[in-house]
N, C-alpha and C positions, 0 to 999 in steps of 0.2 A: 274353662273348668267344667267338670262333667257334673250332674245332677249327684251322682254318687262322691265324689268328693267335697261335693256342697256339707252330705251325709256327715262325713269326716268331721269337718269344721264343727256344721252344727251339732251332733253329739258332746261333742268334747265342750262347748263353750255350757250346752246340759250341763255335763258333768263338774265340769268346775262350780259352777254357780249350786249344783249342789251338794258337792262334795267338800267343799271351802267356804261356803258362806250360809249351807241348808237350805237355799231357794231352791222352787221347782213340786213340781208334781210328780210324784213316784211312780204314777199311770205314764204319765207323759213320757215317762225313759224307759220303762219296761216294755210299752207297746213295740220301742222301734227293735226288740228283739225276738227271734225267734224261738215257741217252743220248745223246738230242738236245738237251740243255740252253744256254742262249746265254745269256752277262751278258754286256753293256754298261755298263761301269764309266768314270767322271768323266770319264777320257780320251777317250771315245769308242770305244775298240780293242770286237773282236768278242772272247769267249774262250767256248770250246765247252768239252761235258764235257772231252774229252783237255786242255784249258790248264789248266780250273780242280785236274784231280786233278793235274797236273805244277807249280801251284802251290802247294796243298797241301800236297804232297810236300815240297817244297822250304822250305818256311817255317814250318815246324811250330816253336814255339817261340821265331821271330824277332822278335815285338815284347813283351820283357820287360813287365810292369807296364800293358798293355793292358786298357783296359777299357772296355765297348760296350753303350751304353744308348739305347734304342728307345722312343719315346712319338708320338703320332697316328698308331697304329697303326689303320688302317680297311678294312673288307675291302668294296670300290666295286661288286666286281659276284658275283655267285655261279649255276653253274648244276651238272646233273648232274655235270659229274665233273669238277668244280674251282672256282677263284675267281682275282678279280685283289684283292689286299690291298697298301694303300701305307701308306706308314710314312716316320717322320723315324729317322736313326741316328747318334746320338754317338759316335765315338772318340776316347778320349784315352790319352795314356800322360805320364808324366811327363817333363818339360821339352822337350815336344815342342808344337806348335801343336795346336789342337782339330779335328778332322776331323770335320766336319757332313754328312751328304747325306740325299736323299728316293730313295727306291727305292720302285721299281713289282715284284711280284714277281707271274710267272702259277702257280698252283699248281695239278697234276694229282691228280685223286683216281681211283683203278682198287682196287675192291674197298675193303681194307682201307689198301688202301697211298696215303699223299701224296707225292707228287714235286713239285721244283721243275721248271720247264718254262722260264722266262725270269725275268732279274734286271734290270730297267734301274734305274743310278743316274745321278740328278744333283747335282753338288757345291753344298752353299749357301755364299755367297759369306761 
């Protein structure tokens, strides 16, 4: 498993723990993106760094019982200072429907430090 896939993992286990249960440091998740950061999420909408920390902010905590599991995890292209790594993502929470998608994610590596750079998700049907 590559360094950048580690990324993968550990982001999301972030995200759960605070987007399901409000643990976490809102520093701590925002650093691992960049400035210029852009996801593209099911809908289609653009959300830049300022959306995603103004959603963060906002929903810390808000899906109880949230749980987010990731497999075909593959990192497609790699060069000096980053990589493109796609992956399938399960969410589920209880007595709610299963939320499936495949995300493209670009990752920036500068020195020591990895950044996310772009998030595209597609919903599986």
């Amino acid at each position: 498993m590559t360094h950048y896939e580690t990324e993968i993992i550990d982001i999301h286990v972030a995200l759960e723990a605070w987007l399901g249960n409000g643990q976490g440091e809102l520093n701590a998740l925002t650093t691992r993106f960049r400035p210029d950061f852009l996801m593209v999420p099911p809908s289609g909408a653009h959300i830049d760094y300022a959306g995603l920390v103004g959603f963060l902010e906002s929903q810390r905590g808000s899906r109880p019982g949230l749980k987010i599991e990731l497999d075909e995890i593959t990192t497609l292209q790699t060069w000096d200072q980053g990589a493109v790594v796609h992956y399938r993502e399960t969410q589920t929470r209880p007595n709610l429907p299963v939320n499936v998608r495949w995300s493209t994610a670009v990752l920036i590596q500068e020195g020591e430090k990895l950044t996310w750079r772009l998030l595209h998700e597609t919903a599986q049907p």
